[in-house]
PyMOL Python script that loads the backbone (N, CA, C, O; Angstrom):
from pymol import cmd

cmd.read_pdbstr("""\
ATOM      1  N   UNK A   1     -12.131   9.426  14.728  1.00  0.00           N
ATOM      2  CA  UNK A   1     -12.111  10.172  13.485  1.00  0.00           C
ATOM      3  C   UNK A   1     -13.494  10.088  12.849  1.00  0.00           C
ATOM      4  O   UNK A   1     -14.262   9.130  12.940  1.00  0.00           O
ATOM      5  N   UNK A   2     -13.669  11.052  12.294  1.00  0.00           N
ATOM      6  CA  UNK A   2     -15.398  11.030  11.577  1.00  0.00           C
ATOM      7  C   UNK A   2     -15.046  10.927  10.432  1.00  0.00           C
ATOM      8  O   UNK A   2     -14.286  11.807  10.027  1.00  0.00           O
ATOM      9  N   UNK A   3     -15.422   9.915   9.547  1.00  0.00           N
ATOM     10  CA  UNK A   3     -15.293   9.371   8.039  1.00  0.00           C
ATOM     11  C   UNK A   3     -16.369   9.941   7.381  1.00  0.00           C
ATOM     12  O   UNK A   3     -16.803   9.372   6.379  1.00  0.00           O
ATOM     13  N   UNK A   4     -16.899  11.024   7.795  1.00  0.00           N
ATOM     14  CA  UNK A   4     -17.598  11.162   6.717  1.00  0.00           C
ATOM     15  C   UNK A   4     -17.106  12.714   5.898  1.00  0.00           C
ATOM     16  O   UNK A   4     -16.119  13.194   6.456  1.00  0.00           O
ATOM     17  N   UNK A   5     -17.438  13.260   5.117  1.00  0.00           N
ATOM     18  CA  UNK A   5     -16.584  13.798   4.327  1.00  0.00           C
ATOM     19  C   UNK A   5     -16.086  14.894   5.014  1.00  0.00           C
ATOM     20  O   UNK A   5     -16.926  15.709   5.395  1.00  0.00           O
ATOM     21  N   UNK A   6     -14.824  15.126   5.282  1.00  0.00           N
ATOM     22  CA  UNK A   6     -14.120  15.852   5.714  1.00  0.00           C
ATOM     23  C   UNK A   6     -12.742  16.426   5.066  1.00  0.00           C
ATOM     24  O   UNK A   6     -12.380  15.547   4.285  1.00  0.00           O
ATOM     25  N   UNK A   7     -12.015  17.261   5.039  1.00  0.00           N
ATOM     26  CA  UNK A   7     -11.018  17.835   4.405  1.00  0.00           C
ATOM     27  C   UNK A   7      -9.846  16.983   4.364  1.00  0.00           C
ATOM     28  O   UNK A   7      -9.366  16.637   3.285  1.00  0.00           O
ATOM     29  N   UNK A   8      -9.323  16.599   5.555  1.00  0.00           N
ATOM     30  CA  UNK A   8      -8.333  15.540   5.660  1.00  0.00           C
ATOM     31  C   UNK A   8      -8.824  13.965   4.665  1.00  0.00           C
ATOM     32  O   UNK A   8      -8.170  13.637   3.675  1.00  0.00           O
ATOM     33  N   UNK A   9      -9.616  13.438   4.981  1.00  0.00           N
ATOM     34  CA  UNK A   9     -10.008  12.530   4.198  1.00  0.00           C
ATOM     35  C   UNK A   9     -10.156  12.521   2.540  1.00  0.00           C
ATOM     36  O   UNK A   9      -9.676  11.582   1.905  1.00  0.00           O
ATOM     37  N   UNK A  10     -10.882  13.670   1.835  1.00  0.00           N
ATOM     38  CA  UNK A  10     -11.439  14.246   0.590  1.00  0.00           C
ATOM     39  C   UNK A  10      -9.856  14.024  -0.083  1.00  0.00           C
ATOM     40  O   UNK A  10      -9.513  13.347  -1.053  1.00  0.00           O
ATOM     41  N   UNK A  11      -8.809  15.135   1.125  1.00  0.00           N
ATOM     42  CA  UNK A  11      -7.310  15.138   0.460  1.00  0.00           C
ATOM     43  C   UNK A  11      -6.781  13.807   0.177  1.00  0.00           C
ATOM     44  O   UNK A  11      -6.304  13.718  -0.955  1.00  0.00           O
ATOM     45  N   UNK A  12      -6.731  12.751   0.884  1.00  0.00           N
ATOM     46  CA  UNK A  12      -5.706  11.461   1.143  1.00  0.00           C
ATOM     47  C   UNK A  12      -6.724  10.881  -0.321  1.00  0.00           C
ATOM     48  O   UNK A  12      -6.202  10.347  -1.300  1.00  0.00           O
ATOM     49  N   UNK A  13      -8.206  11.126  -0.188  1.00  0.00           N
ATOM     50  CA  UNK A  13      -8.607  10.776  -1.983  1.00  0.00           C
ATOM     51  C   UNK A  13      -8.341  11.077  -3.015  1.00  0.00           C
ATOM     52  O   UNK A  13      -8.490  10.412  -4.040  1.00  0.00           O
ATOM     53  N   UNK A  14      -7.948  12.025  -2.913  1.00  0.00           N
ATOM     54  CA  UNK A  14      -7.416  12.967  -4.037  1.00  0.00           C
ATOM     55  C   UNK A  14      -5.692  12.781  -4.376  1.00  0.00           C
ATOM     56  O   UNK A  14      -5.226  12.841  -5.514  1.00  0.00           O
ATOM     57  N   UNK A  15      -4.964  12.568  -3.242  1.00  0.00           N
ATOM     58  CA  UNK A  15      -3.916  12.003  -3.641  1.00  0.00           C
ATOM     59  C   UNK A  15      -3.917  10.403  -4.020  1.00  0.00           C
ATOM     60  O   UNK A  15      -2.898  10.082  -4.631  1.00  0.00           O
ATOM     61  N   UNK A  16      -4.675   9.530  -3.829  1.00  0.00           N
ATOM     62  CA  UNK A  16      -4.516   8.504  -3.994  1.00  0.00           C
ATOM     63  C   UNK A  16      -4.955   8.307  -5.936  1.00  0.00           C
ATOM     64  O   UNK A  16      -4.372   7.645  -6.794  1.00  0.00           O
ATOM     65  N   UNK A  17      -6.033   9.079  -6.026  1.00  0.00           N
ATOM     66  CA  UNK A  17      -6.641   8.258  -7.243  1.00  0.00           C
ATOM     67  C   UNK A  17      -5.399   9.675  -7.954  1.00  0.00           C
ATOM     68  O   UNK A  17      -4.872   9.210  -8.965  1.00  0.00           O
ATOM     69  N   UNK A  18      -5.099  10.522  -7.788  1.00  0.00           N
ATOM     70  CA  UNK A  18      -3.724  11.069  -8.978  1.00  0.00           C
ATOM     71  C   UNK A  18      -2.514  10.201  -8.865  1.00  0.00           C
ATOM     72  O   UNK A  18      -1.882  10.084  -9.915  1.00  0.00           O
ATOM     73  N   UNK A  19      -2.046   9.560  -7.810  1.00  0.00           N
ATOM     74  CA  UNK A  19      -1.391   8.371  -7.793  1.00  0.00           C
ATOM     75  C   UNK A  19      -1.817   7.060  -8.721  1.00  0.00           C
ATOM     76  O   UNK A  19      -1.163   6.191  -9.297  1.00  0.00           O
ATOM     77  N   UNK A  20      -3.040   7.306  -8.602  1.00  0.00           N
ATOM     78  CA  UNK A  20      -3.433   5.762  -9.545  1.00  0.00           C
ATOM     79  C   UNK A  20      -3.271   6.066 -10.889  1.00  0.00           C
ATOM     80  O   UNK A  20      -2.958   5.231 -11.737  1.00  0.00           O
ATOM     81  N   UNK A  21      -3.535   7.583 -11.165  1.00  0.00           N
ATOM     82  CA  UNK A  21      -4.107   7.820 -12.814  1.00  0.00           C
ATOM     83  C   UNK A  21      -2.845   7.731 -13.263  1.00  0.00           C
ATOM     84  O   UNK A  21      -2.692   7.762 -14.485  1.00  0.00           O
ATOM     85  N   UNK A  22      -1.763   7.612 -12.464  1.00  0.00           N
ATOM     86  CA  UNK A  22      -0.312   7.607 -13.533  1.00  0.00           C
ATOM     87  C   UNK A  22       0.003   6.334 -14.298  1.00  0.00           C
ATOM     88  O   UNK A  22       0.756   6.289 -15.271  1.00  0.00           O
ATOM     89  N   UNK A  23      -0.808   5.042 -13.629  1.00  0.00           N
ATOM     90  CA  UNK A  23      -0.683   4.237 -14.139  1.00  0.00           C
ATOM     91  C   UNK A  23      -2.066   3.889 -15.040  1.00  0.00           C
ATOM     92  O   UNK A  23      -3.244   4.194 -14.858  1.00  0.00           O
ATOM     93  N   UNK A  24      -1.211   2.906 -16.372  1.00  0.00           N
ATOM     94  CA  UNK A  24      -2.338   2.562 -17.468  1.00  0.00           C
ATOM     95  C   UNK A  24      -3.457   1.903 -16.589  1.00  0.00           C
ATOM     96  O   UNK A  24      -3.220   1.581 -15.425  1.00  0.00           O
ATOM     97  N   UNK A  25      -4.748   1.700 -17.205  1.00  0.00           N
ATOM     98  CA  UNK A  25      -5.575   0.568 -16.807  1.00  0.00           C
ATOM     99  C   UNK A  25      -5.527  -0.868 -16.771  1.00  0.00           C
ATOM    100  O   UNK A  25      -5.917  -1.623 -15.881  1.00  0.00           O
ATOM    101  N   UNK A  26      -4.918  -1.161 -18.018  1.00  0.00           N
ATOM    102  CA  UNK A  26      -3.952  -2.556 -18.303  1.00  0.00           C
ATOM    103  C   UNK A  26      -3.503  -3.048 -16.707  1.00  0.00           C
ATOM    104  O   UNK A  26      -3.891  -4.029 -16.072  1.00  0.00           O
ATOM    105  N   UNK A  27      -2.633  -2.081 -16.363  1.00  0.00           N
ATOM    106  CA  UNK A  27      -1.601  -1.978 -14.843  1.00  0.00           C
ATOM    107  C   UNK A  27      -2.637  -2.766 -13.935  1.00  0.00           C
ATOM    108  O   UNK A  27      -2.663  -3.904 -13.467  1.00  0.00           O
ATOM    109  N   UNK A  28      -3.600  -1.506 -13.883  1.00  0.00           N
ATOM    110  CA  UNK A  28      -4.795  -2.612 -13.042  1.00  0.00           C
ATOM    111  C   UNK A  28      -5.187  -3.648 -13.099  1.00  0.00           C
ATOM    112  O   UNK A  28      -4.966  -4.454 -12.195  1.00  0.00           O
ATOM    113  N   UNK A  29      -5.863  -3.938 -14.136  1.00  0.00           N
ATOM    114  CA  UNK A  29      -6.634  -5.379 -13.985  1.00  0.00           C
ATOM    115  C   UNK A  29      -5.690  -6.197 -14.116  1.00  0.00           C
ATOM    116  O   UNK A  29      -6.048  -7.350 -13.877  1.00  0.00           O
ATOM    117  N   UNK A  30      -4.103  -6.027 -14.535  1.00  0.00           N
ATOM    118  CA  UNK A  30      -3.214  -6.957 -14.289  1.00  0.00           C
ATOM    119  C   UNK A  30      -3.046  -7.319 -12.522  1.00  0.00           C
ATOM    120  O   UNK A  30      -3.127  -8.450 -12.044  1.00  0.00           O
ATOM    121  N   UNK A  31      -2.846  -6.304 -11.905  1.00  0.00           N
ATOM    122  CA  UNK A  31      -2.696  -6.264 -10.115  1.00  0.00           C
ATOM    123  C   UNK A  31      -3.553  -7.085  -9.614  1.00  0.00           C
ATOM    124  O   UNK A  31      -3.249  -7.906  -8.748  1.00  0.00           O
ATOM    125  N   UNK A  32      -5.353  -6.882 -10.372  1.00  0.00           N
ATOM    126  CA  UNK A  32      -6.565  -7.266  -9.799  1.00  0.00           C
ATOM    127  C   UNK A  32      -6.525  -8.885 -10.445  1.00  0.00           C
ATOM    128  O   UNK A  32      -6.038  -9.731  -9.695  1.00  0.00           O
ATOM    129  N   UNK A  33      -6.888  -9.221 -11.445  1.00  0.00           N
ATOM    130  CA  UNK A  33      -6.342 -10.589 -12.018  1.00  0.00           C
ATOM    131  C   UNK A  33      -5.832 -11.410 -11.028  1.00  0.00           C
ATOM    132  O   UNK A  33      -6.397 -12.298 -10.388  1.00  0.00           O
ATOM    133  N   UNK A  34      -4.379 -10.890 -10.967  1.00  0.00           N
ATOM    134  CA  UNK A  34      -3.512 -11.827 -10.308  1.00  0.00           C
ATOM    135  C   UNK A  34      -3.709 -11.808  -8.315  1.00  0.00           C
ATOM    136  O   UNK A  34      -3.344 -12.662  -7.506  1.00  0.00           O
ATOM    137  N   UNK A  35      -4.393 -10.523  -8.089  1.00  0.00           N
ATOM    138  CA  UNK A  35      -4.896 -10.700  -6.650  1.00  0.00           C
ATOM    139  C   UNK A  35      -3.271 -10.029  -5.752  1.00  0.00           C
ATOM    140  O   UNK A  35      -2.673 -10.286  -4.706  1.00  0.00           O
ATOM    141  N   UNK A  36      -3.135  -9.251  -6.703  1.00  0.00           N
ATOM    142  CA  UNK A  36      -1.661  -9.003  -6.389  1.00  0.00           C
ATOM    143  C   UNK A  36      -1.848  -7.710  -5.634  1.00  0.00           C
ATOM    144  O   UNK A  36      -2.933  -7.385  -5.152  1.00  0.00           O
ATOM    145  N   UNK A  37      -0.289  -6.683  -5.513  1.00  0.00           N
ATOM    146  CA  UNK A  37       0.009  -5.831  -4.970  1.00  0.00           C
ATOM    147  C   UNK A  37       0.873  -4.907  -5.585  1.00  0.00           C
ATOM    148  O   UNK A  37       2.057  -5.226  -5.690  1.00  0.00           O
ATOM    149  N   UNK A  38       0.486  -3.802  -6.016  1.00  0.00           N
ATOM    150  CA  UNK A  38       1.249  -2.803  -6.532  1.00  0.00           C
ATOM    151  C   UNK A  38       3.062  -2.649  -5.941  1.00  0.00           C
ATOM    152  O   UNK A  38       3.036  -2.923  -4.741  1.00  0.00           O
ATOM    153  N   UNK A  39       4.010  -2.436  -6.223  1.00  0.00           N
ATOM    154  CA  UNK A  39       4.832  -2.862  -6.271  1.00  0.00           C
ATOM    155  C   UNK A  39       5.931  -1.240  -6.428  1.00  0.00           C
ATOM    156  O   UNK A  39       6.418  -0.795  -7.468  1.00  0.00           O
ATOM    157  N   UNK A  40       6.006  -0.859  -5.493  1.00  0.00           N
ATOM    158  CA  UNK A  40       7.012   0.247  -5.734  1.00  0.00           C
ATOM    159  C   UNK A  40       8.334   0.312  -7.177  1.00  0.00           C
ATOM    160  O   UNK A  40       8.890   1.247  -7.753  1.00  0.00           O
ATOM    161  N   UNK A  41       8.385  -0.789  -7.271  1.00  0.00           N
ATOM    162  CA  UNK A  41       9.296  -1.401  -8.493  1.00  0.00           C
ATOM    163  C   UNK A  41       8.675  -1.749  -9.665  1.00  0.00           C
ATOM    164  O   UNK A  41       9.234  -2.116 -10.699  1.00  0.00           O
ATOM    165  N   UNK A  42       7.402  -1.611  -9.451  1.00  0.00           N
ATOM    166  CA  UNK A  42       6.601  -2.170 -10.531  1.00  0.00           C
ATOM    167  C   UNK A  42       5.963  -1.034 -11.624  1.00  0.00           C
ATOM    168  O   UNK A  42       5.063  -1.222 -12.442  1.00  0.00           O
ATOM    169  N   UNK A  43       6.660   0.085 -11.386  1.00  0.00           N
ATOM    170  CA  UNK A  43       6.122   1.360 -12.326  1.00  0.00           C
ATOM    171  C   UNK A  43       6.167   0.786 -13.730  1.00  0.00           C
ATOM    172  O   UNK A  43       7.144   0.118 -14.069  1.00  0.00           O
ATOM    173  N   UNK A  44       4.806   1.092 -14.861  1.00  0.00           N
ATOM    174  CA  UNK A  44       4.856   0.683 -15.887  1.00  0.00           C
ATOM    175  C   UNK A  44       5.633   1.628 -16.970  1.00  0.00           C
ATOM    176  O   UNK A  44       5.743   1.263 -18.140  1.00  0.00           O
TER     177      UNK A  44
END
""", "prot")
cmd.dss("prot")
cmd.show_as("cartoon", "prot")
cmd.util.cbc("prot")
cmd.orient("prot")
């Protein structure tokens, strides 16, 4: 696979960080803090 910017790749970015923006920032540095793992159950 070639990692460098490509359509397939650009997309899986683009879904990931609109996945992230649903959650607060709080959310984060709580995950990062604790060295943890987002949590399918863990929606804020």
């Amino acid at each position: 696979m070639d990692y460098n910017n490509n359509e397939e790749l650009n997309a899986i970015r683009e879904g990931v960080r609109a996945l992230c923006a649903e959650f607060p920032a709080e959310y984060w540095r709580k995950i990062d803090e604790e060295r943890g793992f987002p949590r399918p159950s863990s929606r804020p």
